[in-house]
N, C-alpha and C positions, 0 to 999 in steps of 0.2 A: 579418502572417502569422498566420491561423487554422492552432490547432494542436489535430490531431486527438484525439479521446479514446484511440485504443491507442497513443499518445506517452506517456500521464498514469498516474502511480502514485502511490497515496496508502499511506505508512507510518507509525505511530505514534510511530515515533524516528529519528533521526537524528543518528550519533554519537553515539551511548549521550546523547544529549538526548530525553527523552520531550515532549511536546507533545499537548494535550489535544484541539485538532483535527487534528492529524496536520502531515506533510509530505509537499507535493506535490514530487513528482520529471517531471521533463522531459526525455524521452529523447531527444536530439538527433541521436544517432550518422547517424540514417535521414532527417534534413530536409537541403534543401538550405539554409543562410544565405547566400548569398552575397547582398549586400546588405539583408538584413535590417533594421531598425533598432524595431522592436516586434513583439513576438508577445502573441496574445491567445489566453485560453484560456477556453470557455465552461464557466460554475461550475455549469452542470445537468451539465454531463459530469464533471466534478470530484464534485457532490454523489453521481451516480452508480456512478464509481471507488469512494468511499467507501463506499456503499450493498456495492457488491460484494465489498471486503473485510472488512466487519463481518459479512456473510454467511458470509465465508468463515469467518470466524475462530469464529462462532457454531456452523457444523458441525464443528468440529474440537474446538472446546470439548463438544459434545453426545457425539462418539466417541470423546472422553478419559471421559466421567464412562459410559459405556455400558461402557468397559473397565477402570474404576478408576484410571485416571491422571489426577491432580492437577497444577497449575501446580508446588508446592511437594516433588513427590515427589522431583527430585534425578534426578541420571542412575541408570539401573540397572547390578545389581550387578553385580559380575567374576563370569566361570563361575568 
């Protein structure tokens, strides 16, 4: 079974385990298995998962330093 790319999520940790290419997550809730016995997943959709949240996390990083917020700032204060 080819499994589509909006199945595929790439996250940098898992279980507070960091891993330096990530980990891939495999959304199953929405396939059918019923007899299943291999799935395959195409790693240009994979490398492109990953293209998309290194994007993401690159714009959020640019609108943290555009407003002053640092990784290491801590949460904000109590009013």
């Amino acid at each position: 079974m080819r499994i589509p790319a909006r199945f595929l999520k790439v996250s940098s940790n898992y279980g507070g385990i960091q891993s330096h290419e990530g980990w891939l997550e495999i959304d199953i809730r929405a396939l059918d298995l019923d007899g299943v016995t291999k799935l395959h997943v195409d790693l240009d959709d994979v490398a492109r998962v990953k293209e998309k949240r290194d994007e993401a996390t690159a714009t959020v990083d640019a609108w943290d330093a555009l407003f002053g917020k640092k990784d290491d700032d801590g949460p904000p204060p109590a009013p």
